[in-house]
N, C-alpha and C positions, 0 to 999 in steps of 0.2 A: 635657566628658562630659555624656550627656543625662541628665536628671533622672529619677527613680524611677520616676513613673506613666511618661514616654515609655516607658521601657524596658519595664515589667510589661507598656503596650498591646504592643507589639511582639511579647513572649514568648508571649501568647495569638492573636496574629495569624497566627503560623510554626505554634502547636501547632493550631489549625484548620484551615492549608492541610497540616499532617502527614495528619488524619486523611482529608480529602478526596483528596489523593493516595494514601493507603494502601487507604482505599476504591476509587476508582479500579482499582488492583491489581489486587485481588483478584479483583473483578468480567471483566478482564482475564483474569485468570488462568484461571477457570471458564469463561468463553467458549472461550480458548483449546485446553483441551483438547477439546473437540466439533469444532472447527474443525479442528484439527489432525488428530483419526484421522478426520475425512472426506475431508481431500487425500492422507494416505498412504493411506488406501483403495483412490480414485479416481486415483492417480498411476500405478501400472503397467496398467492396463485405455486409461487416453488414450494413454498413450507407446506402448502396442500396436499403438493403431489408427491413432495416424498415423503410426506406421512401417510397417504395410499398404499403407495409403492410398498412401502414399510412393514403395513398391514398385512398386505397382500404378498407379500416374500416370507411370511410366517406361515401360510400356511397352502404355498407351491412344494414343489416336489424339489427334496434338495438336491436332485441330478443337475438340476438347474444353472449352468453354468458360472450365472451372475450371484448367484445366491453361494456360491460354496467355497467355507473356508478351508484354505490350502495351509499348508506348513510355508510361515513367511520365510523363504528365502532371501528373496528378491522382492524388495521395496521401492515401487517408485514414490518421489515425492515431487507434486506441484509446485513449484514456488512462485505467488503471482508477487509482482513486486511493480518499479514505476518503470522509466525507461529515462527521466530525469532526476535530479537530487532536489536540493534547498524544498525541503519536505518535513523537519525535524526526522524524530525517529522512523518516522512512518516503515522504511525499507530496514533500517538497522534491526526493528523489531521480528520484523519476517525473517531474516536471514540469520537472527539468531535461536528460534523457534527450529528453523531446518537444520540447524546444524545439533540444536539437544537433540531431536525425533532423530539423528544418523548415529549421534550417540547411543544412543538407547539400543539402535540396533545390534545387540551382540553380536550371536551367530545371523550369516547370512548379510550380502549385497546391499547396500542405499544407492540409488542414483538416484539424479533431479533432471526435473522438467522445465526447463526454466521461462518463466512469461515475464518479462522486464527483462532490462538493459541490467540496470544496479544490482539485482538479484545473479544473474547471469557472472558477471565481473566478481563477484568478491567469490562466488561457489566453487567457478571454475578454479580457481588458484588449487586448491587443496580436494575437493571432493571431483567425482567425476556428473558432467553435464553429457547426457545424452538427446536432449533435445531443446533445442530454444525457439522461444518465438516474441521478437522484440516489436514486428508491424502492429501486433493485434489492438492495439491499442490507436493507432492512427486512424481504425474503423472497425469502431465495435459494434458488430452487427453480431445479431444469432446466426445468420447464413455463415461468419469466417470461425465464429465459435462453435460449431457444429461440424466444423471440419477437423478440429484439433479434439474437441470430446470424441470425433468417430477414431481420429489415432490412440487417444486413452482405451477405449476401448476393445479394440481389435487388440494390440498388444498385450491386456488379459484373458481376452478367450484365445491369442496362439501360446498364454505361459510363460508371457516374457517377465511378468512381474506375477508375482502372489498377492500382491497387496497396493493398492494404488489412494492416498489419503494427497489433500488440496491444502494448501496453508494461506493465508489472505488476511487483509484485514480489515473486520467486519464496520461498515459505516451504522454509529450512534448519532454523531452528531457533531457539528464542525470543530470541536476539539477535542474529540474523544474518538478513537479507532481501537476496535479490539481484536487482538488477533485469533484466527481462530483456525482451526483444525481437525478438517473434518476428511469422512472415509467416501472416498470416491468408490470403490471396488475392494471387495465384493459388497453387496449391498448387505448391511445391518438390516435384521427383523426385531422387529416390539417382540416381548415377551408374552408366555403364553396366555397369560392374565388379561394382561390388554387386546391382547385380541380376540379374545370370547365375548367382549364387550361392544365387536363390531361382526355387524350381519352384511352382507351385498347379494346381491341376486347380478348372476353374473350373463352377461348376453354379447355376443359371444360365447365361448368356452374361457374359461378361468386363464389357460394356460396361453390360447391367441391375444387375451387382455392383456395378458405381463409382458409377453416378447414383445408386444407393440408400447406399452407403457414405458418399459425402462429405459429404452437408447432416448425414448426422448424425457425420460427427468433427469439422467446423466447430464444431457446436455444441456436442458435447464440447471441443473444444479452449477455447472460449470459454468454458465452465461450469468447465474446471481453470483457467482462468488468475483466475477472480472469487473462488474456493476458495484457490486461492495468495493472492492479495492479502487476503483476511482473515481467515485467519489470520495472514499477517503484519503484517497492525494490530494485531492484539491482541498477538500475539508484541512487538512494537514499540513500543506504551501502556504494556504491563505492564514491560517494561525500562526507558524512561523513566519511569513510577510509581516506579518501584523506585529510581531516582539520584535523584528528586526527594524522594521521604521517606527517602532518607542524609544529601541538603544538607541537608533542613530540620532535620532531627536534630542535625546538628554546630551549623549555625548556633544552633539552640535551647538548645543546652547552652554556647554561644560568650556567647549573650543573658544567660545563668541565671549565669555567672561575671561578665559583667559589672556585673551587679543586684546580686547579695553583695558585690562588693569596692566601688561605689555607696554601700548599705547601710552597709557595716562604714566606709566614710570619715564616713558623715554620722555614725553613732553617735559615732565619736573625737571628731568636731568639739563634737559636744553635749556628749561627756561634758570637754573640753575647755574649753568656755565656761564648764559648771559650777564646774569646779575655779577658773577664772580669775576670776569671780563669787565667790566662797567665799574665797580668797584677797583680792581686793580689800576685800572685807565687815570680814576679818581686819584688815586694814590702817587 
């Protein structure tokens, strides 16, 4: 058994990572709810427009640049990810997600996009990282996301990618993140059933509605998908915060019975030696 002071160091080592995890929490916590009623906000306004978008890429013209599937070569893939850890899976699940979608890729090129730090670090090692962006998250604004949606874009209409798909993990709810996996470029159309089902009267001309409508649900698409992934970092921090000051709690009161029954052996023993000292004295 370890001795008194080991044990008392120990008991004050667990009740400081208590408070720094519990702090943590919190901080989680408050973040979260901001982040959270910005994606329910903004979640049936995106899922509108590119279910329009959708619609209406069915039945444009497929010279269409955004509309037309190429022979995938060249794969880029999104990876949004956090820029800090102590999150549980949240990043491990993403980074494992990019690395099956590169698998997958037989013939032809994968590179990554990288939007996190964590993301970034484990890709780099092994696959090839052709662009990062670790700020966007210090100020997520649509103005800094609308700059890096207009780089996704440009780089498929000059050919640099055939195929451009976002990997993320979608906010459910604070302890639940799904990862998900969606086609940034070229735009999927509804099939031909479903869209006999929808009429538009179109004003403008059909053709000046789509080139105006798509750069901007790209770039909505891409601003819910960095809205999704943080708040479920925080969703994701704040649950892990939370199992880590329940272990250290147990374990800290596991510490504190061990020290008292520590304690009460050494008193016996003292008070033991005394009587045994007292008695011999007797003798």
């Amino acid at each position: 058994m370890a001795n008194l002071k080991e044990i008392r160091n120990r008991i004050s080592s667990v009740s400081s990572t208590m408070k720094i995890t519990s702090a943590m929490k919190m901080v989680s916590a408050a973040k979260l709810k901001k982040a959270q009623d910005a994606i329910v906000a903004m979640r049936p306004y995106s899922n509108k427009l590119t279910g329009i978008l959708q619609d209406l890429s069915s039945s444009i013209d497929s010279d269409n640049i955004f509309i037309q599937n190429r022979e995938t070569n060249k794969k880029l893939i999104v990876c949004i990810t956090s820029n800090r850890g102590l999150c549980g899976g949240f990043n491990s699940n993403i980074i494992k997600e990019c690395i099956g979608l590169a698998k997958k890729q037989n013939n032809g090129e994968t590179t990554f996009f990288c939007l996190g730090k964590k993301g970034d670090d484990i890709l780099s090692k092994k696959h090839s990282v052709v662009l990062t962006n670790n700020e966007i998250f210090d100020n997520l604004s649509f103005e800094n996301v609308k700059e890096i949606a207009d780089v996704l874009i440009k780089k498929f209409v000059e050919q640099e990618f055939d195929t451009i798909q976002i990997v993320y993990n979608r906010f459910k709810n604070a302890g639940t993140q799904i990862v998900m996996n969606e086609q940034f470029l070229p735009i999927l159309s509804v099939d031909d059933q479903q869209e006999n089902n929808q009429h538009y009267i179109f004003e403008p001309s059909k053709s000046e509605i789509v080139n105006e409508l798509i750069p901007k649900s790209l770039r909505t698409q891409l601003f819910k998908a960095l809205r999704d992934s943080y708040a479920s970092e925080h969703g994701a921090r704040m649950t892990a915060m939370h199992k880590a000051t329940d272990n250290a709690t147990e374990l800290r009161d596991q510490l504190k019975l061990t020290y008292n029954k520590a304690r009460q052996a050494a008193i016996t023993n003292e008070i033991l030696e005394i009587v045994g000292g007292a008695e011999a004295l007797n003798n």
